[in-house]
N, C-alpha and C positions, 0 to 999 in steps of 0.2 A: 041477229047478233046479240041482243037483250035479251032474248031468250036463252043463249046458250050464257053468258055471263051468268043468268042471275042462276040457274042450271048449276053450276059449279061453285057459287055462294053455296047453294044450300047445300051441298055434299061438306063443307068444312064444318070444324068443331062449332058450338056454339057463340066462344069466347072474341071468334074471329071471324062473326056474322056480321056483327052492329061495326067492326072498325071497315069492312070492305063494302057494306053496304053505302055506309058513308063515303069513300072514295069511288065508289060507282056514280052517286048521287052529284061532286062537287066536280060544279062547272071546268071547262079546259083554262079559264083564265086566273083561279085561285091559286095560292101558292101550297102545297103539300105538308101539312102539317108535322109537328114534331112528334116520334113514337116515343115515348118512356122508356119502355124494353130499350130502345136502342142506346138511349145514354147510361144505363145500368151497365151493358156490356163493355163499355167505351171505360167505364170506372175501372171495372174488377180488369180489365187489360194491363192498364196503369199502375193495379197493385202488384197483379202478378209479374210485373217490368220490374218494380222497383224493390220485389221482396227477392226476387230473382237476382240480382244488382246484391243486395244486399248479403245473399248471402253465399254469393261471388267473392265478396270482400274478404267477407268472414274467415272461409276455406285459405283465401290466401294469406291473412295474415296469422291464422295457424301453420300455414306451413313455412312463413319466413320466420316465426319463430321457432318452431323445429328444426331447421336449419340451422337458427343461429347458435342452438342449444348445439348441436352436432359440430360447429364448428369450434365454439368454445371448448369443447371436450376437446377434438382434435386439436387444440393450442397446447391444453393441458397436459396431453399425452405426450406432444414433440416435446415440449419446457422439461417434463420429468424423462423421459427416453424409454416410455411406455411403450409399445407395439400396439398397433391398430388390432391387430387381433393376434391370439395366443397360439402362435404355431409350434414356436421352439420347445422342447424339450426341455428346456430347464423352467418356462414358465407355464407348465401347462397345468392346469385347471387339475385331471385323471389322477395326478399322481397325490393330491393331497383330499382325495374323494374321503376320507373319516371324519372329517373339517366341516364342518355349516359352509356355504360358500360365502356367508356374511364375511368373512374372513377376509377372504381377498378381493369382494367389491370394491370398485371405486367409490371416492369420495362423491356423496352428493353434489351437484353442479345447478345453478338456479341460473337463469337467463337475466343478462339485466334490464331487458325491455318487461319485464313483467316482477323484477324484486332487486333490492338494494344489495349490491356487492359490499361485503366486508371490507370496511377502510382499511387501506396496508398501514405500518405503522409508515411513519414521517421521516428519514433518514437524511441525511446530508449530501446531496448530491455535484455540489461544486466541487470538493476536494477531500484526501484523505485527511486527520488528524496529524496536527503538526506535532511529533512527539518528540520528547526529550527524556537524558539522562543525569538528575543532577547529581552535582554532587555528594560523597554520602562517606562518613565513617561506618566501617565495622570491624568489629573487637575479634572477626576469626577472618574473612575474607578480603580484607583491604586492597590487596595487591588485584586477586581476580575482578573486584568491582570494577577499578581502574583500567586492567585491560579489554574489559567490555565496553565501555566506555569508549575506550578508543579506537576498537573493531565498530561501534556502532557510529562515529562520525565518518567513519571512512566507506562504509558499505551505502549501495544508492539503493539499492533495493527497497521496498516498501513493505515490503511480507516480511522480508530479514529482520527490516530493522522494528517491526512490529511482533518478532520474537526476540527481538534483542531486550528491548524495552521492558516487554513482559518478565523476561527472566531476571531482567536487575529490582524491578520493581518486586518480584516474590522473595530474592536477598531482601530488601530491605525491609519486607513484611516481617518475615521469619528471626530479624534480629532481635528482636522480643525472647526473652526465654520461654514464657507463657504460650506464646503462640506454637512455638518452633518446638515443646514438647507434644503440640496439641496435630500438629500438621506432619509432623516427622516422616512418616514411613510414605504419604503421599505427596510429598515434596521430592524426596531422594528418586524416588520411582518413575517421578517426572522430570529430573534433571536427565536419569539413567534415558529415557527414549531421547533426548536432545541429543545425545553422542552416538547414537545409531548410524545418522546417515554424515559420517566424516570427511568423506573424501572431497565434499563442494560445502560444508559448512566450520569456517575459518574459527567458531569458538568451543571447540568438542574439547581439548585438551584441560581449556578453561575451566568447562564443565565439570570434566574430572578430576581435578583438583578441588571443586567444592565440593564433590561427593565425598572424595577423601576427607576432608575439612569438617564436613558436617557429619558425619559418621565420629569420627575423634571427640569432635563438641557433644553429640548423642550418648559418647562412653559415660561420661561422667552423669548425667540425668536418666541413664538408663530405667530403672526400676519405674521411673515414671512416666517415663513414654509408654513401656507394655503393662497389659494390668495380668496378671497369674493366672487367669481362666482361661478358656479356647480359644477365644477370641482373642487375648494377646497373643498364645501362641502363634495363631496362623497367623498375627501380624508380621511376628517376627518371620516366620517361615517366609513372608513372602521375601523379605530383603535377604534373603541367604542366598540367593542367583550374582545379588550385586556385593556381598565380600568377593565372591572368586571373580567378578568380570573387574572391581577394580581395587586387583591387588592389594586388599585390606586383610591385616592379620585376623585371622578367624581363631588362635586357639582358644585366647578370651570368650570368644562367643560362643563357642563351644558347650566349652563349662556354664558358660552361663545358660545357656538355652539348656542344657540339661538339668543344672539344679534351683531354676528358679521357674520354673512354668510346673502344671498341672503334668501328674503321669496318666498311662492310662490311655483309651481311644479318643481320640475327638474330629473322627471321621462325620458324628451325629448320622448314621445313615435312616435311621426313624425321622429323625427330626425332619431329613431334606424329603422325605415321605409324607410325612404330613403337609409340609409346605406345598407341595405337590397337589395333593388333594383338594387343598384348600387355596391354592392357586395364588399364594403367597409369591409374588415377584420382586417385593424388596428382600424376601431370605432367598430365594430360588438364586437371585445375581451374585449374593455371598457364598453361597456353595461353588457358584459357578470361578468367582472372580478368583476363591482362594483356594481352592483346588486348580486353578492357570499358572499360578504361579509356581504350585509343587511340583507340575507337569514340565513345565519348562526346564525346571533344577534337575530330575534325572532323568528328560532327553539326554542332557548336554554333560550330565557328571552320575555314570552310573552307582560309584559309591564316594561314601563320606562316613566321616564322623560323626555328622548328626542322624541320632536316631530318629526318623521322619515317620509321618502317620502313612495309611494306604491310600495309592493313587485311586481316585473315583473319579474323575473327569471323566472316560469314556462313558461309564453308567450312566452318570449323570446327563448328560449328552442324549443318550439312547434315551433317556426317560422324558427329553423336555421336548421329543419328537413330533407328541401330540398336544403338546400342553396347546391351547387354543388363546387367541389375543383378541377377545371379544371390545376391550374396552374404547370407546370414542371420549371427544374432546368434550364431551358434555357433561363428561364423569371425571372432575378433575384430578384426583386424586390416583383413582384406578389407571388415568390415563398414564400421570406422570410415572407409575410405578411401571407400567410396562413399559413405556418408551425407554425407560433406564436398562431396563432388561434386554430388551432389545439390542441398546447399542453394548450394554458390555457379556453379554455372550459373544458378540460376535467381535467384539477387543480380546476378551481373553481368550477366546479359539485361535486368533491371532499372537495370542500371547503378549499383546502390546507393540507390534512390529518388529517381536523376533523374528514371527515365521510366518510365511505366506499360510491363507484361508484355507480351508481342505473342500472339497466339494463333497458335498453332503444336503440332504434333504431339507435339514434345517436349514441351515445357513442358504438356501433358494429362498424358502421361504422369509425368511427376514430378510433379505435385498426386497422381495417385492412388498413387504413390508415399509421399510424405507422408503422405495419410491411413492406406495399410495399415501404415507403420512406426510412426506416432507414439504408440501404446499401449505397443511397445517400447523408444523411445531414453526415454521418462518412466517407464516403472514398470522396467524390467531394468538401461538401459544407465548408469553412473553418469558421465555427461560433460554438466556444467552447459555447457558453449560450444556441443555441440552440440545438447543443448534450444532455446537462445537460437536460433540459426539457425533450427532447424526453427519458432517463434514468429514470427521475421520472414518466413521462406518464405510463409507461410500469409497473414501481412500482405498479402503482394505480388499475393495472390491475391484478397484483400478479404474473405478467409478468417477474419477473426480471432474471427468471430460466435459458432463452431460449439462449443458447449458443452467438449470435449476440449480446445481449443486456449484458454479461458478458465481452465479448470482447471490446465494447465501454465503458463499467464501468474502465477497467480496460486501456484502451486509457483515458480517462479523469483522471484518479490518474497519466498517464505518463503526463500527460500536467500542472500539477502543477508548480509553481517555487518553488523555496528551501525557499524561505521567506514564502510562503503562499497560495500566490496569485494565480488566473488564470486572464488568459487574455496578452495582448500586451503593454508591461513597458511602450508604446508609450504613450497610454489610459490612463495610470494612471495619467498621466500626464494633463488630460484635462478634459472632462466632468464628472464630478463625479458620474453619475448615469452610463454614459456607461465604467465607471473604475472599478466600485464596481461589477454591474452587474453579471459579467464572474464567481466571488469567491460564489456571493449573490445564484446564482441559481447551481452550484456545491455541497457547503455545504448541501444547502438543498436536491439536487439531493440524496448523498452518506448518507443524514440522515434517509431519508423515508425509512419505513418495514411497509408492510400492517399486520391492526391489525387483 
């Protein structure tokens, strides 16, 4: 038996002569020494368990943050009335192929297990503002002050009476003559959408009696409400829809718009070309806004008296098909000028709640527009007027349903003051168009209901 043992020793490597030689050698009653080799593999076991473990973990707490990233989105999407994915025909990707697609990407989305969400701002949440109307002298409206007044103790409504307020409170701004030559044409234009929908709002008559009122008080300060150049013209042009809607003697105006404005074209069709070019969106919205208004005036009254400049709305239209809306929130400036553009293209393609939306390519595109911004201009961007707009936009749209745009409606009734007002008491205090503005474009926001 020693023979063949030690036989089979020496057929092995060398390395593993001297260790079996020795266990050949020790006695049956010794105990069996420890191998080295063996507690090395016993190590690297335990690492591969525990790097294995490790990076078990890992994988899954990347994919429960992918998940949560996925279902954040999926919040975001239901809150705006997004579609999980773009099937419909009016939203579909194909048809706006000339477009970078940065266009109509979603907003970036950051998990908050790995980065700090944007504080929303702080709002009031126990109760709306307790508003009031005080009482108030005025030298041309007295009488309508008084019966708003009295329609606003008696209405329970809270939107009601959160336009009621607003509109006493713009009387009583506008009693200034300084102000009220300064605000003229955007005050009257905003009394005018107030009486639109009459049949369920008890102060439309009201209304029209101060439009009549303040048109008569505007006769005598005329010359310096409009200035002689284009620009007053199309101011005036825009209020020539409201002599004929309430029964205001026009022959006066007549003459006057004939012989006190600029002759000659003042279409500017280079000018709105250039603007174009150069991707100008605070001029792009004055072509837009003051050619809605000429468009409306002969719908509805094929001829007149007043020799009027040539319709361009359609062209103009045609032309801002491809105009591209590159700008984000991080370019404040670029941003605030298109978001303005945005919502009043798509006011004066409305005409301001004359006339229902047209479906057209643009106007697709600026709803999905709206939807991807408005988690932005409400939680980041701090400009109550232009919430208000983007509010009405969505109206125009029949939009007002979609949970997000409920939630800003009812953020903008928390931003009132108890006087009236919206906006910053700072404001009031100074430019009277950017004072009024914030209550101007509210009122009218919380007024519109598509017909």
């Amino acid at each position: 038996m020693r023979e063949k043992l030690q036989a089979k020793i020496s057929d092995r490597p060398a390395d593993t002569k001297k260790a079996t030689s020795s266990l050949a050698k020790r006695p049956s009653g010794e105990a069996e020494p420890k191998v080295s080799n063996g507690d090395v593999s016993l190590f690297g076991r335990w690492v591969i368990v525990i790097c294995s473990a490790g990076a078990m973990f890992g994988l899954m707490a990347l994919f429960w943050v992918g998940m949560e990233r996925v279902r954040q989105a999926d919040q975001m999407d239901k809150a705006l009335g997004l579609p999980m994915k773009l099937k419909s025909a009016s939203l579909s990707l194909k048809e706006e192929s000339p477009f970078p697609k940065v266009l109509f990407s979603r907003p970036k989305r950051t998990s908050s297990f790995l980065y700090k969400r944007p504080k929303k701002p702080r709002i009031r949440r126990d109760k709306l503002p307790d508003l009031e109307i005080p009482a108030f002298r005025s030298s041309y409206i007295q009488a309508e002050l008084d019966q708003l007044r009295t329609i606003f103790s008696q209405t329970a409504g809270h939107q009601e009476r959160a336009i009621l307020a607003g509109l006493h409170w713009m009387a009583r701004y506008v009693e200034v003559e300084k102000r009220f030559i300064s605000v003229f044409s955007d005050y009257v234009l905003a009394l005018h959408e107030l009486t639109l929908f009459g049949k369920h709002r008890p102060w439309v008559e009201i209304v029209r009696s101060v439009i009549r009122r303040s048109f008569a008080r505007a006769w005598r300060s005329r010359e310096r409400i409009f200035s002689r150049d284009a620009a007053g013209k199309w101011d005036f042009i825009s209020l020539i829809y409201l002599l004929y809607q309430h029964d205001i003697p026009r022959d006066p105006y007549v003459g006057f718009y004939h012989q006190f404005f600029v002759k000659g074209d003042i279409t500017k069709g280079k000018s709105f070309e250039k603007a174009l070019q150069q991707r100008d969106y605070d001029r792009l919205g004055d072509f837009i806004i003051d050619s809605s208004f000429l468009d409306l005036f002969l719908r509805k009254y094929k001829s007149s008296p007043f020799r009027l400049p040539k319709n361009r709305l359609a062209y103009y239209v045609r032309a801002l098909e491809k105009l591209p809306l590159l700008h984000t929130s991080a370019n404040a400036d670029g941003y605030h000028d298109q978001n303005y553009f945005v919502t009043h293209v798509i006011l004066s393609l409305n005409h301001y709640s004359e006339t229902p939306l047209p479906d057209t390519p643009l106007l697709r595109r600026m709803l999905r527009y709206l939807k991807r911004e408005l988690w932005t201009v409400r939680h980041k961007v701090d400009d109550i007027d232009l919430l208000a707009e983007f509010i009405y936009s969505f109206k125009c749209y029949g939009a007002e349903g979609l949970p997000a745009v409920k939630e800003a409606t009812r953020y903008l009734l928390f931003q009132q003051d108890p006087r009236g007002a919206w906006g910053k008491e700072e404001d009031w205090k100074g430019d009277a168009y950017e004072a009024i503005h914030p209550t101007l474009a509210a009122i009218t926001a919380l007024n519109y209901h598509k017909k």
